[in-house]
C-alpha positions, 0 to 999 in steps of 0.5 A: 459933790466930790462924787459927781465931780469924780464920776463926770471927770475921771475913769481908768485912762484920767485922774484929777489932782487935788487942785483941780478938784478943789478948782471943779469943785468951786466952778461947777457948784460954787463950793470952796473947800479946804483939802480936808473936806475933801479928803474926808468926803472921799473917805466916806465914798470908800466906805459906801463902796466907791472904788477911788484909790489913794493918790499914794496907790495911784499916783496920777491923781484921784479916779471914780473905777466903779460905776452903778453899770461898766461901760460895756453895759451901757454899750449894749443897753444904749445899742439896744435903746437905739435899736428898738423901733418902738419909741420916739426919737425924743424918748430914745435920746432921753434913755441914752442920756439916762443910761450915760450919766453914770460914765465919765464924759470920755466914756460917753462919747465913746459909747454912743451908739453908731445910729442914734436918728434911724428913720424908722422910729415910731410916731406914738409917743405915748410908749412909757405911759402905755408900758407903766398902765398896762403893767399896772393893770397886769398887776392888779389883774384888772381889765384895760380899754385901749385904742389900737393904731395903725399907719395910713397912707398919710403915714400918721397912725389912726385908730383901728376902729372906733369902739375901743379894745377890753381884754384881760390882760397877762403880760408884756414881752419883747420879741421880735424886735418889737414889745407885746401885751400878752392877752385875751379877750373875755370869753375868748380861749385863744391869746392875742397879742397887741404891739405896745408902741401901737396902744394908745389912751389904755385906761384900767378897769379896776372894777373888772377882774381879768378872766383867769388863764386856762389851768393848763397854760403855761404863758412863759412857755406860751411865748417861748415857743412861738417864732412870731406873736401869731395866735393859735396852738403850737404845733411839732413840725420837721424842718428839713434845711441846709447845714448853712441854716444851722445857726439860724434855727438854733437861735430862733428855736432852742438849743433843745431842738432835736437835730439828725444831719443828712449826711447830704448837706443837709438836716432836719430838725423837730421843733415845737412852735406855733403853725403861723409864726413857723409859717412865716418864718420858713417863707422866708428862707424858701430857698434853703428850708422846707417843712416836712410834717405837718402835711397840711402845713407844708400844702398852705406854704405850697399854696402860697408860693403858687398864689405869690408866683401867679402874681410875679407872672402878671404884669403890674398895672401903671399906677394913676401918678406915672 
């Protein structure tokens, strides 16, 4: 009890004194000590590891200085818990409580993520159970079954169709913002991926075998190379892109990417990567990227920034509620 006394109430900036350990001891777990006991139970938490100095050594008191994770680390998980769309409030604030019990209370309160209630947060709150049966299922190499959700105009989640999706599973990822199951349909060549926080009801096929991946495939290599969970085979492709995109294209592609600098302004970059995450991804800094090769590729992105200016140059119909 010393120990979660020490951990709740003491860090670098606060100390207890004897006292009012033995008096927290007493309140909090009803314990009444001598100051032997305690001197001996932190004597056995050094010896495990705990960092705890001698009130000599110190001088304010005793303090817990080691922690099974440092502040700053639960800074940045607890900003990547808030961050992460595809758990429920309720499951959010459970995690950030978890990831703080190993602070002091002062510690806490000053790692608490800046937004905690984002509207974005997902309806499923099935997330952990999905997470725990589809790397069972990964595990075991068995097919899984699964109920695949998507919103409605009510904006509650629906199931996709009624008949329930069977894949062989491979892996999980997180990409993007949001977490993949990696996988393929029996007889099917090409990987799917499906969002977790979308799978609902997945239930292990332990009679059926997963069908094994091409020998040639590489998965971790696989979902490295792709900018988006799009399907389909990467593809080598020359990027020509303003020096102001520089670190964009590092961090999406690689610090492997081949660069040449134009001398204009501008450079251009060979990546490999799949063709409709590269897609995706060049459409949205239209204004300071373009592909160069393949031609093909750059002919649909031509496509579809005339199919998109077509639509702009049309004026919108009054909706039925105006």
């Amino acid at each position: 009890r010393s120990y979660q006394i020490l951990s709740e109430y003491t860090d670098g900036d606060h100390a207890l004194a004897m006292g009012e350990l033995l008096r927290l001891l007493r309140a909090e777990y009803g314990l009444r000590c001598d100051r032997r006991a305690v001197y001996a139970a932190l004597d056995k938490l050094r010896a495990v590891g705990c960092h705890i100095p001698e009130y000599q050594d110190d001088g304010e008191g005793y303090r817990l200085l080691s922690r099974p994770l440092e502040s700053s680390e639960v800074q940045l998980l607890s900003d990547a818990v808030s961050a992460f769309p595809g758990i429920s409030q309720r499951q959010c604030e459970r995690l950030l409580r978890k990831l703080g019990r190993g602070l002091s209370r002062w510690q806490r309160e000053q790692c608490r993520p800046l937004i905690v209630e984002a509207p974005w947060r997902g309806m499923n709150h099935e997330t952990f159970l999905s997470v725990e049966v589809l790397k069972e299922a990964v595990s075991h190499r068995c097919q899984v079954e699964f109920q695949y959700m998507e919103y409605g105009m009510d904006k509650r989640l629906h199931s996709r169709r009624e008949r329930p999706y069977r894949v062989s599973p491979y892996g999980l990822c997180f990409t993007n913002g949001n977490y993949y199951l990696i996988c393929r349909y029996q007889g099917v060549q090409d990987i799917s991926h499906y969002r977790v926080d979308r799978i609902q009801s997945p239930v292990l096929l332990e009679d059926q075998a997963i069908e094994p991946l091409p020998a040639e495939l590489n998965l971790e290599q696989y979902v490295r190379e792709r900018v988006y969970p799009f399907p389909g085979k990467a593809i080598y492709a020359v990027l020509r892109c303003e020096t102001d995109l520089l670190s964009d294209v590092l961090d999406r592609f690689g610090l492997e990417t081949q660069l040449r600098d134009n001398g204009d302004g501008t450079f251009d970059a060979v990546v490999f990567t799949g063709a409709a995450g590269l897609k995706f991804w060049a459409l949205q800094y239209v204004g300071a990227c373009q592909i160069l090769e393949p031609f093909w590729l750059r002919q649909e992105i031509s496509d579809s920034l005339r199919m998109g200016w077509e639509n702009y140059q049309k004026a919108p119909e009054a909706s039925s509620g105006s």
